[in-house]
N, C-alpha and C positions, 0 to 999 in steps of 0.2 A: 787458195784461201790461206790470210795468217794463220800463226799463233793464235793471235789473240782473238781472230773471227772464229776459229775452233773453238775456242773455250766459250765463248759467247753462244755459239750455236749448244752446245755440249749443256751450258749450263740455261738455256732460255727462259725456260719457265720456272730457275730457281728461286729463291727469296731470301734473305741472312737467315728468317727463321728454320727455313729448312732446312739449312746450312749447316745448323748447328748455333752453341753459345754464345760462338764466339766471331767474328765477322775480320776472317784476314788481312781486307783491303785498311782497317779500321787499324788493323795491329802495325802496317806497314807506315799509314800516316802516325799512329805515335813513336814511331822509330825518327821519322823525322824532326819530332816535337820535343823529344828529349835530347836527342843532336844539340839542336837549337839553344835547350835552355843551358846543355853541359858548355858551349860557345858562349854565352851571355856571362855566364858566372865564372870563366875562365878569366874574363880581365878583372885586374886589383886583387882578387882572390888565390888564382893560380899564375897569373902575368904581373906577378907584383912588385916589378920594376919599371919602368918607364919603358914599353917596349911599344917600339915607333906601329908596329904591324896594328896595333888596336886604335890608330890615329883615324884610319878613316871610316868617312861615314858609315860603311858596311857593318864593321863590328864596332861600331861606335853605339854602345847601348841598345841596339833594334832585335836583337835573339831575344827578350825574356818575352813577346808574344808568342814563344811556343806555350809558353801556360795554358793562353788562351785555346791552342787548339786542343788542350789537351781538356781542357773545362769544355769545350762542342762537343768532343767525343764522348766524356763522361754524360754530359747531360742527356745526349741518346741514345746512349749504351743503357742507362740506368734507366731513362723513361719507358724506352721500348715495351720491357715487359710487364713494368711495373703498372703502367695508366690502365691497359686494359682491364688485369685485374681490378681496381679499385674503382673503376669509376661510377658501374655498376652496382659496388656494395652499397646496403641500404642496412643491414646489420652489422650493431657497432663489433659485435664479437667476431665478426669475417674479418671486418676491418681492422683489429688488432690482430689478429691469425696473421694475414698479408702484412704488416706493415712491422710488426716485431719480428717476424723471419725475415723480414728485408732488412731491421736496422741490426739485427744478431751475422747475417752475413757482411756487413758494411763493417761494423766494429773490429769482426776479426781478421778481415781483409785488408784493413789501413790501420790498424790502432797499435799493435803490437810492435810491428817494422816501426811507424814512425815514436811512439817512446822508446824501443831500443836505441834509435838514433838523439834523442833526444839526451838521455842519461850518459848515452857515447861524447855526447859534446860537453857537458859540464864536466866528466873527468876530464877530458884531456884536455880542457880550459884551466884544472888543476894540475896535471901531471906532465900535462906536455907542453909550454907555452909560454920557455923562456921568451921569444920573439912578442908575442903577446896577438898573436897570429889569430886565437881562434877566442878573443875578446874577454872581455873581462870572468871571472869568477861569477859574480853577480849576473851581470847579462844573461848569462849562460844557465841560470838558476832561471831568473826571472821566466826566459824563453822554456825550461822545464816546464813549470806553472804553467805557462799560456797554455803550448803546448797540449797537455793534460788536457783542462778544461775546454780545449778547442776552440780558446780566446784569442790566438796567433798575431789572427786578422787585424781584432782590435789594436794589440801591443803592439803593431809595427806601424799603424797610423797615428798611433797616441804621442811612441817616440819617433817619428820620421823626420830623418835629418838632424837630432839634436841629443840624440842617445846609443851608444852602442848595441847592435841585435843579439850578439853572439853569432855560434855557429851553426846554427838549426832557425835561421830565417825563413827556408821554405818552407817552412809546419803553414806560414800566413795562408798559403794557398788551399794546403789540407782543412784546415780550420774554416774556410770560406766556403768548401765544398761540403765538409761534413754539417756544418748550418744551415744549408743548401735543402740538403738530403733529408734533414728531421722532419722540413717544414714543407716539402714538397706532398708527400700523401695525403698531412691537414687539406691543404690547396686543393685538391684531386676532389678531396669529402666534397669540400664548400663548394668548387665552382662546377665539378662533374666532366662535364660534353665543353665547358666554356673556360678547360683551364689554359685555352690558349689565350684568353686574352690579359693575367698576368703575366706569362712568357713573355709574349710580343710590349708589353708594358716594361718591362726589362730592359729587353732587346731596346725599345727607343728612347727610353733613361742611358741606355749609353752615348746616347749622340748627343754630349752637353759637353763644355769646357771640360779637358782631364783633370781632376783636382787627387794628386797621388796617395795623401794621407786617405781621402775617401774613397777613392780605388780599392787601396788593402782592405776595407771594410765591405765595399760594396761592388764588385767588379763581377759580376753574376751575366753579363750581357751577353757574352757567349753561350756561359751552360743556357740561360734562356730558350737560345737560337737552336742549342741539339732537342731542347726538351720541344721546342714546334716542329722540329725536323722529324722526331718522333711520333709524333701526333700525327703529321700528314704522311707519314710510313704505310698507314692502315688506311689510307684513303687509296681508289683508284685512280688517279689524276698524279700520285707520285711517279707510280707505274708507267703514266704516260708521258711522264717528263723526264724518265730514263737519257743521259745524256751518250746516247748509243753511237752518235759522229765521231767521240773520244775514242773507238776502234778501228775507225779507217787506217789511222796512221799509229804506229806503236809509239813515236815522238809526240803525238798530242796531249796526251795522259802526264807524260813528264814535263812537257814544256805548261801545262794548266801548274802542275804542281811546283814548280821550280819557281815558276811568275809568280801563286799568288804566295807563296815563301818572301818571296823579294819586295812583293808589295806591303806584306807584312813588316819585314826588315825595316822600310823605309819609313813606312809609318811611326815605326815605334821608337825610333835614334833620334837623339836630343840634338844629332848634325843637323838634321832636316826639319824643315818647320813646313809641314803641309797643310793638314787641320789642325787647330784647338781642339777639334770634337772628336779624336784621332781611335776612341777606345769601341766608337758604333762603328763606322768601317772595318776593324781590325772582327771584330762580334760578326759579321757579315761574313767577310771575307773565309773566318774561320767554318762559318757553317757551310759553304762552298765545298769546301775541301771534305767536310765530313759528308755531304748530301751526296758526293762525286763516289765518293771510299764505300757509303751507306749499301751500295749493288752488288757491291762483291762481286763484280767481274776482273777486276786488274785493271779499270782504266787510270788512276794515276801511277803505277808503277805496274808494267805487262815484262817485265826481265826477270827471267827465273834464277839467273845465276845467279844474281844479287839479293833475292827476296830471302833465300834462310840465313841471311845476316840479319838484313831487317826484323824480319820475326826474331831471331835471338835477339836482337837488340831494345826488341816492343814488348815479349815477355819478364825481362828482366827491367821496363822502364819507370817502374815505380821505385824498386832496388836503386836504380842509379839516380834518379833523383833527392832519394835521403842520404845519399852518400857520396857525392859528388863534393859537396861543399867540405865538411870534414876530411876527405879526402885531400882535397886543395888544402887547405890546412895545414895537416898533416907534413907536405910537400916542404909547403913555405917554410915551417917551423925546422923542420930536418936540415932543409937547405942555411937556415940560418947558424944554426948548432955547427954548421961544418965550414962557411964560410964566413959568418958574420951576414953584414950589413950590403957587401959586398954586390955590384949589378954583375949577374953573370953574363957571361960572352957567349956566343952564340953556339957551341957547342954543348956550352952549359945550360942554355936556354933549353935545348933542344931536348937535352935529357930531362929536366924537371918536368915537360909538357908531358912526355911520354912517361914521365913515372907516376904524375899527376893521371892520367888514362887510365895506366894500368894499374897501379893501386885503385881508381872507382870502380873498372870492371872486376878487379878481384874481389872487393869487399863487395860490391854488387850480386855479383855469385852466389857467395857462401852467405849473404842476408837471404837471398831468391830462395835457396835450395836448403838452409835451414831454419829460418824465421817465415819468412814471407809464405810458400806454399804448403808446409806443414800444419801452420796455422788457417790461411785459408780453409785448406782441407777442412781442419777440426772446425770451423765457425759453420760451414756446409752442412755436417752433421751435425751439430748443434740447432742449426735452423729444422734441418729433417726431421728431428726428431718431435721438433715444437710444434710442427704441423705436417706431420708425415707424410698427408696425401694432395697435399697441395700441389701446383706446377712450381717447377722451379726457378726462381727469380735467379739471374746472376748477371755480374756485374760484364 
């Protein structure tokens, strides 16, 4: 018997709930999701010379669908515990008990990190940016404000393609998801036992022409897909669609994850013209990966050596998503200040990617270990306290 039929046997009758909060298989797909999108936003950003490696189709714009997988996870990370609770309340004062400890953990879990990063960009849009690297003065206020208000979404479809973002562009995502989140427990009230059939209404509003200004605003097709993937979690018939063949071979589990990575890739690069309707297959696809991840037994990734990279790399991947970009910045600006204008040669090349790294994983850190989970922490006891004896929702 493998590894991995060991741990199957070992874990048979487990469930993520039992598991605990937190669901490892989950943490290991957003290690590859934040990869993705740190590749996506490395060209023009941090490759910001004509560097031939970004010509072909592969990294040819098709990495920022890690977003999406990371919108499937959230969506049934967040639904899981949350639907039970509420579907059943029929007292509005339960219903505010449940649903203000969920948005007081939400708040202090993403709001903090992403305005720190947020005010991070307009100084050094002031202070740092002779090259004019990390966008205008203005932009960079403007994306403040959005930001803030959790308007991201809107401003980056309002000006798409005919205005500068600044350096804190990904807040559009944050903002899509935290609009998401408000409006989801209403949803829960109104529809009850029948809130999958907004989901799934989601889900098939993605399969229409891509139109990108309306994407920033309305690109929910995913989380839709975690938030049904959630829903049939608590059914018996998930259970029984356990895809348990993904253990015969330890190569199965990777070669599923690898494929639909690349399917995704392809999908999503401006090289390739597959569908026009390219953002409901990628919604699909994405919920695959997280339905596979959802069992917690290690069938997309069953390699122990390499898993506590991944988890460091999934615990810290909110950190490096706010700090990636600035980061990149950062680089370009320094590199400018010290050589000009100049295309660097391939030695040179080689050191700005690696400084470009390692400055995100450093600021990445020191956000994780003194903004991000400190605060976490306090919004937990915050929520506790607001309803002390409740179950605990987390994210």
């Amino acid at each position: 018997m493998n590894a991995v039929s060991r741990r199957i046997v070992v874990r048979a009758n487990a469930t993520p709930s039992d598991l605990g909060s937190r669901v490892r298989d989950l943490d290991v797909l957003r290690a590859f999701a934040v990869v993705m999108v740190l590749i996506e936003h490395s060209q023009i950003n941090l490759l910001f010379w004509d560097a031939r490696i970004a010509h072909g189709w592969l990294l040819n714009g098709g990495f920022w669908t890690g977003v999406d997988i990371f919108f499937a996870i959230s969506g049934y990370v967040i639904a899981r515990p949350l639907l039970p609770r509420l579907v059943d309340i029929r007292d509005a004062r339960n219903f505010a008990d449940v649903t203000i400890r969920f948005w007081i953990r939400r708040i202090w879990r993403l709001l903090p990190s992403a305005w720190l990063w947020l005010f991070a960009a307009l100084l050094l849009s002031i202070v740092y940016n002779r090259s004019g690297s990390f966008g205008s003065v203005g932009a960079n206020f403007e994306g403040l404000i959005a930001g803030i208000l959790d308007l991201a979404n809107f401003r980056m479809a309002w000006i798409y393609g005919q205005h500068g973002v600044g350096a804190a562009f990904v807040q559009w995502s944050l903002s899509l998801e935290e609009q998401f989140y408000l409006t989801l427990p209403l949803l829960v009230v109104i529809f009850r036992r029948l809130t999958w059939i907004p989901m799934a209404m989601l889900v098939v509003s993605s399969f229409r022409v891509m139109n990108m200004p309306l994407d920033m605003m309305l690109r929910v097709g995913a989380i839709g897909a975690g938030v049904l993937l959630a829903q049939w979690s608590t059914h018996d018939t998930w259970r029984m669609c356990e895809p348990t063949g993904l253990a015969a071979r330890r190569i199965f589990g990777p070669v599923l994850l690898c494929g639909c990575i690349l399917l995704l890739v392809a999908l999503g690069t401006s090289a390739l013209h597959i569908v026009s309707f390219r953002m409901g297959p990628i919604s699909i696809i994405c919920a695959v990966l997280v339905w596979v991840a959802s069992y917690n037994r290690d069938y997309l990734w069953p390699y122990d050596g390499s898993r506590p990279w991944l988890l460091y790399i999934a615990a810290r991947s909110y950190s490096l998503y706010l700090v990636h970009v600035p980061s990149y910045f950062f680089v370009h600006e320094t590199w400018f200040r010290f050589a000009g204008r100049e295309i660097p040669g391939r030695v040179a090349a080689i050191g700005i990617v690696l400084s470009g790294v390692a400055l995100t994983f450093a600021l990445a850190e020191l956000n994780y270990r003194f903004v991000e989970m400190p605060l976490r922490d306090h919004g937990r006891r915050l929520a506790a306290s607001f309803m002390p004896h409740s179950m605990e929702i987390a994210r």
